[in-house]
C-alpha positions as CSV (number, residue, x, y, z in Angstrom):
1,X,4.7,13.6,-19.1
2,X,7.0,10.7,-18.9
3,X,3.4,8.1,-17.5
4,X,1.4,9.4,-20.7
5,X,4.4,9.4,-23.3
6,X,5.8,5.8,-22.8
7,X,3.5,4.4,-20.2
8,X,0.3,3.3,-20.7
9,X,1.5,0.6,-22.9
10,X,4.5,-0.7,-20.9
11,X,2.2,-0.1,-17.3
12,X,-0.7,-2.3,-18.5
13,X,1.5,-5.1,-19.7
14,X,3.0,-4.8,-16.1
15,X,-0.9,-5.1,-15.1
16,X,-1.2,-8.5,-16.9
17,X,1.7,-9.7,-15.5
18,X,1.1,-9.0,-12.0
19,X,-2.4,-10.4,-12.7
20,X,-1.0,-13.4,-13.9
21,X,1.5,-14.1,-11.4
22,X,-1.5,-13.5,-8.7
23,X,-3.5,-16.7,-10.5
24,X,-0.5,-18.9,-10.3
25,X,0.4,-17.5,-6.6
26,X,3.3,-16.7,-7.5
27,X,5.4,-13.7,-6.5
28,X,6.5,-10.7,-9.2
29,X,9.3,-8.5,-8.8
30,X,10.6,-6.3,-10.6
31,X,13.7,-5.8,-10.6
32,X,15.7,-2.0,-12.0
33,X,19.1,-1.5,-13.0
34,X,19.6,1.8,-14.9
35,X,21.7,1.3,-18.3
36,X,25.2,2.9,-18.1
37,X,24.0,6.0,-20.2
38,X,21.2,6.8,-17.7
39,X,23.0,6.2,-14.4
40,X,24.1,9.8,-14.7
41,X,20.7,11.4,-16.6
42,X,18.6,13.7,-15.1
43,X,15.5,11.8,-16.5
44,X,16.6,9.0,-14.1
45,X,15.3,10.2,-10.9
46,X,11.8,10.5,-12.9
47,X,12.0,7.0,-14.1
48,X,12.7,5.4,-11.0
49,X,9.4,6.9,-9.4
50,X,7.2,5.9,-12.2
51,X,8.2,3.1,-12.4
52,X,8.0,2.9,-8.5
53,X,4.5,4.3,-8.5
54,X,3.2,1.9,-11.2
55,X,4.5,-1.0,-9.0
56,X,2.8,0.2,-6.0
57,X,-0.8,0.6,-7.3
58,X,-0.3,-2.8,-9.4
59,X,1.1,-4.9,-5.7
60,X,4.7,-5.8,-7.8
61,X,7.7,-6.0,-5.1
62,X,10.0,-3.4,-6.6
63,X,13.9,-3.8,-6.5
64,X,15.8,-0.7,-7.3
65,X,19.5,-1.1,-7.9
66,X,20.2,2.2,-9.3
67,X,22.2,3.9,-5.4
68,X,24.0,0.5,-5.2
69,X,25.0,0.7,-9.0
70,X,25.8,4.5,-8.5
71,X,28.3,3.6,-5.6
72,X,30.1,0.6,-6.7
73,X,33.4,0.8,-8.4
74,X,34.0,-2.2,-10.1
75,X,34.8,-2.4,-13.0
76,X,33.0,-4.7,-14.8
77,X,29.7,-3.7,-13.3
78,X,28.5,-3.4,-17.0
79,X,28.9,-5.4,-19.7
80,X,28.1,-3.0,-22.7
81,X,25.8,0.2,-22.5
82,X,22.7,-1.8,-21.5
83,X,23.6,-4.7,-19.9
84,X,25.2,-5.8,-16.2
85,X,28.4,-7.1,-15.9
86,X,29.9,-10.0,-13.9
87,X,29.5,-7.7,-10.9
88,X,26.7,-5.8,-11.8
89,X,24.5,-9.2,-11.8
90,X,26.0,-10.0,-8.4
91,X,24.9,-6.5,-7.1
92,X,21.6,-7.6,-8.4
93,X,21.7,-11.0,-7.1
94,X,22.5,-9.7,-4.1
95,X,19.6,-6.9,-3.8
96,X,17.1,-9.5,-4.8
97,X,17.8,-12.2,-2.0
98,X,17.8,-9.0,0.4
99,X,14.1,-8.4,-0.9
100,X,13.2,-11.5,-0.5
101,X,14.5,-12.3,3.1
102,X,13.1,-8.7,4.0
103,X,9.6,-9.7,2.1
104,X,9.6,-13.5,4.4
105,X,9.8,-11.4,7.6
106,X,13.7,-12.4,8.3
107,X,15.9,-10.1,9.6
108,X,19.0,-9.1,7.0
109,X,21.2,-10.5,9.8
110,X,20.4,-14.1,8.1
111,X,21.6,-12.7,5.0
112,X,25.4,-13.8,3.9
113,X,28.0,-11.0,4.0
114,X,30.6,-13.2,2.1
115,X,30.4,-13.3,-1.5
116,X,30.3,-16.6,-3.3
117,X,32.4,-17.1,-6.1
């Protein structure tokens, strides 16, 4: 199982710094964004709902960014394999302030719909 083969490790480090972030009152989120190879990997849709779950039980806002990532069509949405590209970290940018204006009880109709350059 995907929790008891790579988690416990990575899930209690998440534990430290959520508990962390709670002394400093300060607000974690974690933000996803699925590497090129895995956008298309059937592991993916397990990932996203551990990684979900852990967030949950552990009071981290999660930020997925995998369905925007899967329907965009830029081209530079990655940079290499791994990392984002010039639009991918807009995408992101973008998904973030979303969560944060939905998490502050504003409605999205505050948020921007031009992109700034």
């Amino acid at each position: 199982d995907l929790k008891e083969r790579h988690g416990s490790q990575f899930r209690n480090e998440l534990a430290v710094m959520a508990e962390y972030c709670r002394s400093i009152n300060a607000r974690f989120v974690f933000v996803y964004w699925p590497s090129r190879t895995l956008l298309h990997h059937q592991e993916l849709t397990r990932l996203r709902a551990v990684l979900s779950d852990w967030c949950c039980e552990l009071d981290i806002a999660f930020v997925d960014t995998t369905d925007a990532f899967l329907a965009s069509r830029a081209p530079d949405l990655y940079f290499d394999t791994v990392d984002a590209g010039v639009a991918g970290y807009r995408l992101i940018a973008e998904m973030v302030l979303k969560e944060q204006f939905v998490a502050a009880g504003q409605p999205l109709g505050l948020f921007p719909s031009n992109q700034v350059d």
